[in-house]
N, C-alpha and C positions, 0 to 999 in steps of 0.2 A: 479353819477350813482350808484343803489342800487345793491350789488352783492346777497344778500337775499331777494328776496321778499316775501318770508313768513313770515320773522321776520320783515319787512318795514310792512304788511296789521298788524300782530299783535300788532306792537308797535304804528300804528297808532290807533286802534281801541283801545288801553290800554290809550294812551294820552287823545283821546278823552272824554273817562269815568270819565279820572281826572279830566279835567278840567271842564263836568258837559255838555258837548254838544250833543244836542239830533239828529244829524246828522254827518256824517264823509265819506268823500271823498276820495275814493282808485283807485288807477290805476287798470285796471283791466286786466287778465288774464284767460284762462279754468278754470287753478287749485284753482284760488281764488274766481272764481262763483261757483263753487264744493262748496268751505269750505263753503261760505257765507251762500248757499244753506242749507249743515249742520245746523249751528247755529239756520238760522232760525227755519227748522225741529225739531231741539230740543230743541226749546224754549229760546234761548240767546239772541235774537236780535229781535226787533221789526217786522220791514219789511226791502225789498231792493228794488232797482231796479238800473236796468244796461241800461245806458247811454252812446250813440254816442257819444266824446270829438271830436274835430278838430285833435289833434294828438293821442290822442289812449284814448280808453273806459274808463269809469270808473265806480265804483261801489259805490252808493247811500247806505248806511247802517243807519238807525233807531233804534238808541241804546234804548235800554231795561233799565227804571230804578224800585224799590220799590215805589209803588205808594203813601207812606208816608215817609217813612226814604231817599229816595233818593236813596238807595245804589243799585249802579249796578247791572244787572245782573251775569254778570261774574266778576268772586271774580279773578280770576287767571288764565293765559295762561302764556304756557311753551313752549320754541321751542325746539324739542326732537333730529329730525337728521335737521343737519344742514350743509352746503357746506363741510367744512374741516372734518366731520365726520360722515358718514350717520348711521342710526339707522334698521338695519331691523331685523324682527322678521317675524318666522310661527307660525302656529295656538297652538302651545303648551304654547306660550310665548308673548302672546298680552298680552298687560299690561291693570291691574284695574284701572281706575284713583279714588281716594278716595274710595274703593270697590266699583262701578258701581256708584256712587253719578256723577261725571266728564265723561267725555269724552274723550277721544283718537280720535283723525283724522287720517287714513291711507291712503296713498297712495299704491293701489294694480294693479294686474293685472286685477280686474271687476267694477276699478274706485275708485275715492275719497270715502271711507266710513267709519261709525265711527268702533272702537273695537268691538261693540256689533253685528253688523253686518258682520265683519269679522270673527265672533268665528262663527254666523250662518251661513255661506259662505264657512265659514271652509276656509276662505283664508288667507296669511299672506302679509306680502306688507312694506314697511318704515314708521317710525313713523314717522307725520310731528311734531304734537303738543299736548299737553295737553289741555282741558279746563273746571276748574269747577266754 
């Protein structure tokens, strides 16, 4: 049993990139159709799609590679608050990820959204993760 599911969807889509596989299979959840949704919006990840399983959904992710060097889309994800320590921040103190180069994913009160949209939102909410 996974007591993180954020760092389970992250460490599976990190594995994945290693070892060079152009698709990867996640249990799914709301909050991890949020992020997916993310990624793809800001250009991480290929495509998705969210699929019926027999015991519970799962999400179909299309990693993103350089169409000559190979090299990943995403160089690096971070899990920020995590069970034994959550992370939250308001609008004064949303974090840059590499000065606006990365992404931040927040969990708010107006839903899954990145930093950049939380500074416009003017909302503050838990940090889930990093990704640039």
């Amino acid at each position: 049993m996974v007591t993180d599911s954020i760092a389970d969807y992250l460490t599976r889509i990190r594995n994945a990139q290693m070892a060079g596989h152009k698709v990867v299979e996640i249990p799914a959840s709301n909050l991890k159709k949020d992020m997916t949704k993310i990624l793809h919006d800001q250009g991480y990840i290929l495509s998705y799609k969210f699929e019926q399983g027999q015991v519970q959904d799962v999400i179909k992710i299309a990693l993103k590679y350089h169409p000559k060097t190979k090299e990943p889309a995403i160089h690096d994800m971070q899990r920020v608050s995590r069970p034994g320590l959550r992370k939250y921040v308001d609008t004064r103190h949303i974090p840059r990820v590499l000065n606006g180069l990365g992404i931040a994913i927040l969990s708010t009160s107006s839903g899954v959204i990145t930093d950049k949209d939380a500074r416009k939102n003017n909302v503050g909410g838990e940090v889930l993760c990093y990704i640039h």
